[in-house]
N, C-alpha and C positions, 0 to 999 in steps of 0.2 A: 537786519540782523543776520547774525551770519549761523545758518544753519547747523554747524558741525559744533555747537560751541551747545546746542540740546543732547549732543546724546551723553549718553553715562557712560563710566570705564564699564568693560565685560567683565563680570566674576564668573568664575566657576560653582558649579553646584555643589553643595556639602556633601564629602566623599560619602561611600556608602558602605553602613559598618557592616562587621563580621560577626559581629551578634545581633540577636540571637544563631546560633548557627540552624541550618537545614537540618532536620532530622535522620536523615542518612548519616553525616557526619558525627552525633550524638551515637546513632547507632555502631559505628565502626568504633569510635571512641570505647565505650563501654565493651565492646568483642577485645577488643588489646589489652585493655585491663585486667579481665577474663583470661584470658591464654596466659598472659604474664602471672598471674595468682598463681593456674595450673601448674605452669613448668618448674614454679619455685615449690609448688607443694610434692610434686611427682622428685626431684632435686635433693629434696631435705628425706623422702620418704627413701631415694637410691642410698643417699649417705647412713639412713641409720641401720639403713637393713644389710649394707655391708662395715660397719663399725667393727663389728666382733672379730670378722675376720681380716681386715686392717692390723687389730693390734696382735693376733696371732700371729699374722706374716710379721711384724714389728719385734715381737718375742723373738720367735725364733730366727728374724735375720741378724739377730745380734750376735749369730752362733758363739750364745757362753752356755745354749742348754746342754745339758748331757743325757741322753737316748731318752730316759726314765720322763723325763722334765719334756721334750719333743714331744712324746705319744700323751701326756698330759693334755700339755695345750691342743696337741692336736685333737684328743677326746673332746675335750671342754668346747669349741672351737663348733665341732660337729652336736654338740648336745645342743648349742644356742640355734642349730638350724631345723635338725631333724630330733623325732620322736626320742626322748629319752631312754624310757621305757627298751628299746630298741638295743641302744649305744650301751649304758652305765653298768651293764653286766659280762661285756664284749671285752676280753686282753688275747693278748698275745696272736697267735694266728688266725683266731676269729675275727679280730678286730682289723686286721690286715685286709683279712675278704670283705667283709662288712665295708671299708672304710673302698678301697676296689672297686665294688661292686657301685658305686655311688659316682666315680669317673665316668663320665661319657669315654664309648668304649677306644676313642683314638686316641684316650688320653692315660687308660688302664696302664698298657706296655710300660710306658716310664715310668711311673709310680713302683710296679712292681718290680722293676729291674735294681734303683737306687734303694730299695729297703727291703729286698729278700732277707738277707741274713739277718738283718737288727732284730728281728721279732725273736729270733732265737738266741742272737746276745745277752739281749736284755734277760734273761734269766742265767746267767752266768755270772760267776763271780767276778769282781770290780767291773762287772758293765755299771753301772751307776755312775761310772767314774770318764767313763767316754765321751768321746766328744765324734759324730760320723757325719762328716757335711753332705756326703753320698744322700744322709735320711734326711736333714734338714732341709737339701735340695728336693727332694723327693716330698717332704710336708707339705713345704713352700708350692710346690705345685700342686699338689691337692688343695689345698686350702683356697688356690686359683682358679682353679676346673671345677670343683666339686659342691663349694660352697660361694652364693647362696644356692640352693636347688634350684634346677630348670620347675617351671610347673607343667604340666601337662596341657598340650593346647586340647586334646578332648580326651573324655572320660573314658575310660574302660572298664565296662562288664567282666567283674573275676569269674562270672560262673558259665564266660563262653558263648555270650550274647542270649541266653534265655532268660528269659524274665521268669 
């Protein structure tokens, strides 16, 4: 008999599966999941907290406001960020400092250059009827720099560090 006619073809061994997977793997898997949740919640949370001031900039770049209609939105614009209480009783050149004062200070000088005079238009006869891209330029950058507010990365004691 002829010996080579006993042996059998060679199979290979049934591959070897990928599940269950290692628990590392499960591990990493679930952390991705996690961060991706995050970035869309943190995402959705940048978009609504700068909505208000989106559609202000949207207002007023359509430059058809006229001055009266400008410091509107730009009031309203600033009440949706900061204290109302603060804002809703603030016109004319109060409202100018107030609204200043709320620029980080590199970004003060422009603001106050493109809208010196409007404050005092506006109470002049047919200012209503104006159209000053100088101040819509001069919004449009506030509205950029100022809103939403920085928050403070630490607290500060108003009465001068004593307790």
């Amino acid at each position: 008999m002829d010996p080579l006619a006993q042996l059998q073809d060679i199979t290979t061994p049934e591959p070897i599966s990928q599940f269950p997977m290692a628990i590392g793997w499960w591990i990493l898997l679930t952390l991705i999941c996690l961060i991706i949740v995050v970035l869309i919640r943190q995402f959705k949370k940048y978009q609504a907290l700068r909505k208000t001031q989106k559609v202000a900039i949207k207002q007023i770049s359509k430059n058809l406001t006229n001055l009266a209609e400008t410091i509107r939105i730009l009031k309203t614009a600033a009440m949706a960020y900061l204290p109302r209480n603060e804002i809703a009783a603030l016109s004319g050149q109060q409202l100018a400092d107030y609204l200043t004062s709320k620029l980080p200070e590199k970004n003060q000088q422009a603001f106050i250059d493109n809208s010196a005079n409007v404050w005092q238009q506006l109470y002049q006869k047919d200012a209503s009827e104006q159209i000053d891209n100088n101040f819509n330029q001069a919004a449009i950058h506030w509205l950029k720099n100022a809103l939403p507010p920085k928050k403070l990365s630490t607290a500060t004691n108003k009465t001068g560090g004593q307790s």
